[in-house]
Each structure stands twice: as structure tokens, then as C-alpha cells.
C-alpha positions as CSV (number, residue, x, y, z in Angstrom):
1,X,-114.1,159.5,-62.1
2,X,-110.7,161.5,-61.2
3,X,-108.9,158.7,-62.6
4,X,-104.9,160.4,-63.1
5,X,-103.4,161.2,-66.5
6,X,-104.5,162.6,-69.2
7,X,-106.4,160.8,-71.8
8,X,-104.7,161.4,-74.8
9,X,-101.8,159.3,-73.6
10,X,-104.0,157.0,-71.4
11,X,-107.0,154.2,-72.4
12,X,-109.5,153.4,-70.3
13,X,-110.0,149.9,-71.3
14,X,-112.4,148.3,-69.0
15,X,-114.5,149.4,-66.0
16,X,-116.9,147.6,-64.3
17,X,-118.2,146.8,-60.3
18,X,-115.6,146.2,-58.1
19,X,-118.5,143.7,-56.5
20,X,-120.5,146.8,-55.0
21,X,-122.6,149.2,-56.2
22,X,-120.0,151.5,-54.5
23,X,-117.0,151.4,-56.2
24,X,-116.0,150.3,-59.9
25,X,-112.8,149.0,-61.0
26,X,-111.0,150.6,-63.6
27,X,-107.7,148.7,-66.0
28,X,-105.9,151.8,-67.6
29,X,-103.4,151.6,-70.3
30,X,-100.8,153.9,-71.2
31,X,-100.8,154.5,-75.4
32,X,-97.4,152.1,-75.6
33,X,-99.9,149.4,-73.6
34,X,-96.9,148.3,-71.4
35,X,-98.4,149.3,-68.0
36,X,-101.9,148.2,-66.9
37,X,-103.3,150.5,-63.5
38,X,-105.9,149.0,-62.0
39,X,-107.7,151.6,-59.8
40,X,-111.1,151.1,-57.6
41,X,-113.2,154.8,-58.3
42,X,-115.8,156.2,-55.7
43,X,-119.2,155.9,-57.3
44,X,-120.4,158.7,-55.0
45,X,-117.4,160.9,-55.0
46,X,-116.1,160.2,-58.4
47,X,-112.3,159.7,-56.2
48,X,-110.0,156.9,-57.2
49,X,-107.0,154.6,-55.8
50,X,-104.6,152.6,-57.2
51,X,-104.5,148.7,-56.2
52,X,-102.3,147.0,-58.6
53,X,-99.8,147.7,-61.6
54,X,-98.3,145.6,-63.9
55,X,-95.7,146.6,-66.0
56,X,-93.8,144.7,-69.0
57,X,-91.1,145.7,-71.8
58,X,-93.2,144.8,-74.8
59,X,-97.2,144.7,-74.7
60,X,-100.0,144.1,-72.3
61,X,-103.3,142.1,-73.5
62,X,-106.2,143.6,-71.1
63,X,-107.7,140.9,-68.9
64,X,-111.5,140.0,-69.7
65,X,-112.0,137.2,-67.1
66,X,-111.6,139.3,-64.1
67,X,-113.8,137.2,-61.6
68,X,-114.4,138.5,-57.6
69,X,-113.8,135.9,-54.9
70,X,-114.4,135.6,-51.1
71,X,-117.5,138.0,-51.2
72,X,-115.6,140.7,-53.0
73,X,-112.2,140.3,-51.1
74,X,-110.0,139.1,-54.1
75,X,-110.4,138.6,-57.6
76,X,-108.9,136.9,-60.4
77,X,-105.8,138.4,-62.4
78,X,-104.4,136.3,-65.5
79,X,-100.6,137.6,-66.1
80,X,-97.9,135.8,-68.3
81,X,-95.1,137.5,-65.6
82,X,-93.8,133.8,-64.9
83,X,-93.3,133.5,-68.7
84,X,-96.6,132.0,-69.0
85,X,-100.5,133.1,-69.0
86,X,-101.6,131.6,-65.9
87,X,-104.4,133.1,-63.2
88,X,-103.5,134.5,-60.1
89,X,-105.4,136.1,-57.0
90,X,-105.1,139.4,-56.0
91,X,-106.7,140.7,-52.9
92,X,-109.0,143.3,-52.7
93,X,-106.6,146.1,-51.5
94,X,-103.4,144.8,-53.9
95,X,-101.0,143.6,-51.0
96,X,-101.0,139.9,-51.6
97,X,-100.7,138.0,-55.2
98,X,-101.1,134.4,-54.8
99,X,-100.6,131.6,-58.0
100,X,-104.1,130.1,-58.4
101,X,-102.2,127.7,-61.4
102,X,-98.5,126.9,-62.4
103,X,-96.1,125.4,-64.7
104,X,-95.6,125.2,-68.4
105,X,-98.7,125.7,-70.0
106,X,-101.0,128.4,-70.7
107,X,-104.8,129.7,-69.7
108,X,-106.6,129.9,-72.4
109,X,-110.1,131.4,-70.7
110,X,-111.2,130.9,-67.5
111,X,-115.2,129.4,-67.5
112,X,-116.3,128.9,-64.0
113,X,-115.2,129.3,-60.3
114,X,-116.9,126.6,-57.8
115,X,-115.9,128.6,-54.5
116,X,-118.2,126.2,-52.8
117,X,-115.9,123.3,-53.6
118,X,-112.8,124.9,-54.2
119,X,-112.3,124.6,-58.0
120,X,-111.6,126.9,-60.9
121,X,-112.4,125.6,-64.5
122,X,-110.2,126.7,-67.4
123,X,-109.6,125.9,-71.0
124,X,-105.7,125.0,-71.5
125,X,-103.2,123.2,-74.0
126,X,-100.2,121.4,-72.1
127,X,-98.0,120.8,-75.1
128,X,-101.0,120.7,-78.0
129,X,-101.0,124.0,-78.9
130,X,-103.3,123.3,-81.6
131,X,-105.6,121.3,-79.4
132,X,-108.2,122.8,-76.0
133,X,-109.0,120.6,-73.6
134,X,-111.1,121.3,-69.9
135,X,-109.3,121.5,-66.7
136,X,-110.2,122.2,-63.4
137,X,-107.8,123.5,-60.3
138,X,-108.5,124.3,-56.7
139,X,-108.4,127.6,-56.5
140,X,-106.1,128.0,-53.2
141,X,-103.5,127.1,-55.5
142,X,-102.3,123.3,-54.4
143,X,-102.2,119.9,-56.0
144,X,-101.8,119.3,-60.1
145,X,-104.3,120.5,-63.1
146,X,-106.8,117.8,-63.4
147,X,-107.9,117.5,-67.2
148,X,-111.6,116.6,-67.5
149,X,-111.8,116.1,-71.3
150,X,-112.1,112.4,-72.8
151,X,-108.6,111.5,-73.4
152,X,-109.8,109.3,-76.4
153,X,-111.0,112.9,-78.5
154,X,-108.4,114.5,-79.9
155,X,-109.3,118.2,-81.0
156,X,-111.2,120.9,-79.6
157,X,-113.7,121.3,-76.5
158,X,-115.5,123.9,-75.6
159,X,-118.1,124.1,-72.3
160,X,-120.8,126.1,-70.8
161,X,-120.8,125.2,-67.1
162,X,-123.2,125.4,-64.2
163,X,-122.6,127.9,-61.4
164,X,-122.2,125.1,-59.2
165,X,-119.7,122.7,-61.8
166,X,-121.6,119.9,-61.8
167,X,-122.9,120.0,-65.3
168,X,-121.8,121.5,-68.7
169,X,-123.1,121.9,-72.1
170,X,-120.5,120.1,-74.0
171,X,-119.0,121.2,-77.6
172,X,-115.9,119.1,-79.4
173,X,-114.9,118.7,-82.9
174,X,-111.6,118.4,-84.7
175,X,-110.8,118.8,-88.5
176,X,-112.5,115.8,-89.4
177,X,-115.3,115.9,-86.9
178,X,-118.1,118.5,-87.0
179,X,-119.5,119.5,-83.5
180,X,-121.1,117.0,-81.7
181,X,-123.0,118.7,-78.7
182,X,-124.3,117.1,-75.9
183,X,-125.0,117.4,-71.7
184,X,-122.0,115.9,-69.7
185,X,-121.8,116.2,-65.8
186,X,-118.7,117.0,-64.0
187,X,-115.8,116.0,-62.8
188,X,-116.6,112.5,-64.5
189,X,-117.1,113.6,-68.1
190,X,-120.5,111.4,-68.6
191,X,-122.8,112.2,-71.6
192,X,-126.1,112.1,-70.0
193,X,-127.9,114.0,-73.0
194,X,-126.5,114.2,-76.8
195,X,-127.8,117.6,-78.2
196,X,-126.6,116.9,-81.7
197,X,-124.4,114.3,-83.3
198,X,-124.5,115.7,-86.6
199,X,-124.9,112.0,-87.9
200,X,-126.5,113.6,-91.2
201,X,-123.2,115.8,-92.0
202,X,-121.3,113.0,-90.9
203,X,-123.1,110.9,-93.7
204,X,-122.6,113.0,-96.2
205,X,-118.7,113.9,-95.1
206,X,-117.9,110.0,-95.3
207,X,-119.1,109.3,-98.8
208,X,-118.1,112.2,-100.3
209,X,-113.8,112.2,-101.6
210,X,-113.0,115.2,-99.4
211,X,-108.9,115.0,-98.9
212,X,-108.3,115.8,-95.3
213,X,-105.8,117.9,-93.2
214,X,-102.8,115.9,-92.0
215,X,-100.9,117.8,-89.0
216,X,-97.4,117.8,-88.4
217,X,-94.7,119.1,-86.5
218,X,-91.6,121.1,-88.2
219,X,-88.4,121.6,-86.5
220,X,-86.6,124.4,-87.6
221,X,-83.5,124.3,-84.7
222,X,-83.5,122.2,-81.9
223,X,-85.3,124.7,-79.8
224,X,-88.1,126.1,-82.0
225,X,-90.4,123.8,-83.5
226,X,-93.8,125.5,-85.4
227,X,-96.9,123.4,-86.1
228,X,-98.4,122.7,-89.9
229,X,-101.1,121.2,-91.9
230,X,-101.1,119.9,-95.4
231,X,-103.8,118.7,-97.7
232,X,-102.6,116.2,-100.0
233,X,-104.0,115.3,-103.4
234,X,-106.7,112.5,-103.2
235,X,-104.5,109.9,-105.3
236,X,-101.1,111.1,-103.9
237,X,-98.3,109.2,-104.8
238,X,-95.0,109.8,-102.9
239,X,-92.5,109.0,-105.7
240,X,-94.0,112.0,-107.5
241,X,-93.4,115.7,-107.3
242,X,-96.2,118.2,-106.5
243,X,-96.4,122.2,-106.7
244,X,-97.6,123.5,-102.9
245,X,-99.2,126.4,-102.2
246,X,-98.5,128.3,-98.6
247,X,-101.7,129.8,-97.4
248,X,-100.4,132.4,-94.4
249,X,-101.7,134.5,-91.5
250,X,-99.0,134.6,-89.3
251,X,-99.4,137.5,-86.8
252,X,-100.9,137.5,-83.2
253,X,-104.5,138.5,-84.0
254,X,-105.1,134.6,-84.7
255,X,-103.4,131.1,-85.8
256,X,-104.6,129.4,-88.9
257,X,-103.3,125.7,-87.4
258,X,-106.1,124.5,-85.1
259,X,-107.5,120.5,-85.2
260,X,-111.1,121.8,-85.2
261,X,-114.0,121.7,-87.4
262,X,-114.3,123.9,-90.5
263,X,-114.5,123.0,-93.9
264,X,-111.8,124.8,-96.1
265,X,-113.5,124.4,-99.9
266,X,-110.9,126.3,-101.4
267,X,-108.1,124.1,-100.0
268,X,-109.6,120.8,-100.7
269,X,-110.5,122.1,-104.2
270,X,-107.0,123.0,-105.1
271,X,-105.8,119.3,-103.6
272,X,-108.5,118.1,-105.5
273,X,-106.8,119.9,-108.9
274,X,-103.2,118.2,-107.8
275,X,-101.7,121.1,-105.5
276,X,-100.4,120.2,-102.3
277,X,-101.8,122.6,-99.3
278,X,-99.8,123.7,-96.2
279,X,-100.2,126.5,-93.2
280,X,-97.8,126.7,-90.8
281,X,-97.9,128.9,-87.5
282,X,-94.5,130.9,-87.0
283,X,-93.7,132.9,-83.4
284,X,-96.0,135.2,-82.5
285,X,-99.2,133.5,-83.7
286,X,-102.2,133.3,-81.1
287,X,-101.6,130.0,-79.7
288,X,-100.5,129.0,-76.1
289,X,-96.8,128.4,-76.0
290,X,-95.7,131.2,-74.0
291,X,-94.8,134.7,-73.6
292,X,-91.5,134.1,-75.6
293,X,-93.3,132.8,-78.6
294,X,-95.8,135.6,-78.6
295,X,-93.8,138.6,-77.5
296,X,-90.8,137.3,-79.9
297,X,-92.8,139.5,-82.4
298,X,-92.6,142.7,-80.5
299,X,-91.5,145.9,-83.2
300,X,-90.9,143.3,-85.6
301,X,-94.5,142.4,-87.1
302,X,-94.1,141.0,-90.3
303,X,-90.2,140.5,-90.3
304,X,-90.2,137.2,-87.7
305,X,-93.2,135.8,-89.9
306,X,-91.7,136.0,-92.8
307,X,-88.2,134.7,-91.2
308,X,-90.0,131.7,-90.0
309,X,-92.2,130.9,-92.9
310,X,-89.2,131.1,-95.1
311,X,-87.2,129.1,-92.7
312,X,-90.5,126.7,-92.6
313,X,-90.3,126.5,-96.7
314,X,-87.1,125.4,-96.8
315,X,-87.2,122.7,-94.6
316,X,-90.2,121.3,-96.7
317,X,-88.5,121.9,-100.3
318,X,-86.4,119.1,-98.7
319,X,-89.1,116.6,-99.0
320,X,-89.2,114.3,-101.9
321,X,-92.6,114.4,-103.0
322,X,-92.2,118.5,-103.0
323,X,-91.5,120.5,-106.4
324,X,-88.9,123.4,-105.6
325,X,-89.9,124.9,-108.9
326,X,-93.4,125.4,-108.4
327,X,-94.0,126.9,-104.9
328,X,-96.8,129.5,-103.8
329,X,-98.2,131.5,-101.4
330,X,-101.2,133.4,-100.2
């Protein structure tokens, strides 16, 4: 493929059928990965041509979910130009751009597209950034988000849906609930088949003394607030004064505050022992809150982190039951 510039200063990060077996469609980066070019190459004559461009002052994430619609006339773009990730459709020669979703909240993956009916399925978190939930959207763009998910389940879901959107294989949990599976059909969210309930684990999980997360919200000014979890001791009294340990990620790759399943032995252990426990995400963590909070970070990896964790710590020393003398981190 004649795709233009040279490749020392230029990635080709993805290539795949532009919905023919004619033409492929190509996402280049440039080595700062602030402009993507999306070109359509000539399978026969190895020519290419340039159909959209999108160009931004800090970094570029390469788009995965890139979905054809209308029989190859558009396909799906997912772009956080509006100051948030949301999905848009671009036609097949680049001329029109049209919002599929809007509004305040992130796309976290797009699952399925139902052209039949009109509806795109998506994983989002209005306002729960440590939370995923189903929605679905019509794809021309009009009327609100629908969410699917059980409003009564707090946590995590995750779906494998039919082509057509009528049925789903079904996964949620959330820090004190491992993954119950089961068959659900759609829009109405009813459990027709349970695939696992995980009743033994849940057994086992109830009369065993395993202390539990405890989320919380930390405001550190009134406009930035960061998201925590702390493991207490088992036979935590709040007129004492406990050492806490910090346990810290903190950069974009991942976020260590989510209300899912996993069981964090080493945590609970030093709970069990008398430390207190607690994570807290600072700006430019992988969660949904926007392009400010993720790009905040941008030529400053590892200075807004520790900024905000120390800002975080601080805030927490203030807590009576917290020791200032005997902090940690890891």
C-alpha cells in the first residue's frame, strides 16, 4: 500500500476491510500520536486516499470498535472531540460526521449494532465511574440513552449480545459479589437461563470473616472529586487510631477503584493484622470522566499522581480514626 510518510515517523496501527474485499481501511499515527489518518488503500493497485483526520493537542487512543453501517456506506468513529468519548458516524467518503450519542458521559465499548431496529448497544457510566452498566441508543442519533441493566445491582455488567439484540449472555458482580452468569433477553432485562450463581463461593464468602471494601467519594476542591476504597479492620473501632497503608497505580494504563469482583488477599490480610487499606484513583486514571480528567496527565506522568495522591492523603490524615504517624504506601 502507497500509504504517504515515511515510517519511521509514522504507525500503522490498524488495517482491516473497509467492507469489501476491494479496499482496506488503514488508521495512521504520527510518532507524537496526536493525528489519526484514516485512509481507504486499493487492494489491486496498492493506491490510497485520505477520508478522515483527526487531530488533538495531547494524545490519540486508536479506535478498536470501528463497525460498517448501511451496507458499507458509514461506519462507526468513537472520538472524545466534544470533551467526551462518545460514537459518531462517519460516511463512507468522510464528508458528513453525524453524533450517534451525546452528553456527559462516556463510551466505554461499543457491543452490538441492531441496524434492523435502529439501536446501538454500549457499555457506559453516567456519573459511576467505578460502576458499567448496558445501554442502548438508536443509532440515527435521536431520543435519550436507555439503560438496560437492573437498576437494583449495583457494580459491574458485562454482555455478549445476539446479532439481532434480543438476547445476551449476562455477566455482573461487584466487590462483594462474584460473577453470577446467566441468559437475559433484551430490551426487558429478564433472566430466562442462570449459567452460574456461584452459590458455593458465595457459601463459603459468607461464613468466612473476610473485611470488605467500603467506597467513598473524596473531594479535594469543589470541582475535583477522586473515588477511593478502604478495608477496615474486622473489629474497627472509630474512637481509635489506625496506621493506613496507600496501595497506588495511578496512571492511564488502568484504575485500581472498580466495584467488581476480585478477591484482594493481601489487603484483607493486612486489615485482618489492624492496618487500614485505601486506593484512590487521581486524574488521568482509566476511568470514564472525560477528556479533561484523562488528558490532565499529558507530559506530566507521574507529577499529577503524585499531586493528587498527596492532596488525597491529606484530606484523610484529617479523619479521626487515622494515625498521621504511621502512614504507608505501595
Amino acid at each position: 500500500m502507497d500509504v504517504p510518510g515515511n515510517p519511521r515517523d509514522h504507525y500503522l496501527a490498524r488495517m482491516d476491510w473497509a467492507h469489501s474485499s476491494n479496499e482496506v481501511i488503514i488508521q495512521q499515527l504520527n510518532r507524537k500520536q496526536n493525528t489519526n489518518k484514516v485512509y481507504f488503500g486499493d487492494e489491486r493497485t496498492g493506491s490510497t486516499k485520505i477520508i478522515h483526520t483527526e487531530k488533538v493537542d495531547t494524545w490519540l487512543d486508536v479506535y478498536d470498535d470501528l463497525t460498517w453501517l448501511n451496507d458499507g456506506k458509514s461506519f462507526t468513529w468513537r472520538s472524545d472531540q466534544s470533551g467526551w468519548l462518545h460514537l459518531y458516524q462517519v460516511s463512507r467518503d468522510g464528508q458528513e460526521i453525524k453524533p450517534i450519542t451525546q452528553g456527559d458521559f462516556e463510551i466505554v465499548n461499543l457491543l452490538t449494532i441492531e441496524e434492523k431496529g435502529g439501536w446501538i448497544y454500549y457499555i457506559a457510566a453516567p456519573n459511576t465511574p467505578t460502576e458499567r452498566y448496558l445501554f442502548r441508543n438508536k443509532i440515527n442519533g435521536k431520543g435519550e440513552p436507555q439503560r438496560l441493566s437492573p437498576t437494583n445491582k449495583t457494580g459491574h455488567h458485562s454482555y455478549i449480545i445476539s446479532p439481532d439484540g434480543k438476547y445476551a449472555i449476562h455477566t455482573f458482580s461487584n466487590s462483594a459479589t462474584p460473577p453470577q452468569i446467566d441468559v437475559v433477553s433484551l430490551p426487558d432485562h429478564k433472566v430466562l437461563r442462570v449459567l452460574e450463581d456461584n452459590s458455593e463461593l458465595k457459601t463459603k464468602i459468607v461464613n468466612t470473616n473476610i473485611p470488605q471494601k467500603e467506597f467513598f467519594k473524596l473531594d479535594i476542591t469543589d470541582k475535583l472529586t477522586f473515588d477511593g476504597w478502604m478495608i477496615k479492620p474486622l473489629d474497627f473501632d472509630a474512637s481509635k487510631k489506625y496506621p493506613v497503608l496507600f496501595y497506588v497505580y495511578g496512571e492511564p494504563a488502568g484504575s485500581t477503584v472498580q466495584n467488581s469482583y476480585s478477591r484482594d488477599l493481601w489487603h484483607e490480610f493486612l486489615a485482618q493484622q489492624g492496618y487500614i487499606v485505601i486506593s484512590i484513583d487521581n486524574r488521568g486514571t482509566n476511568v470514564p470522566r472525560g477528556q479533561e480528567w484523562r488528558k490532565s496527565v499529558y507530559k506530566k506522568i507521574g507529577i499529577i499522581a503524585t499531586e493528587d495522591q498527596a492532596a488525597a492523603a491529606e484530606k484523610i490524615l484529617e479523619w479521626d480514626f487515622v494515625d498521621p504517624d504511621r502512614i504507608g504506601i505501595w
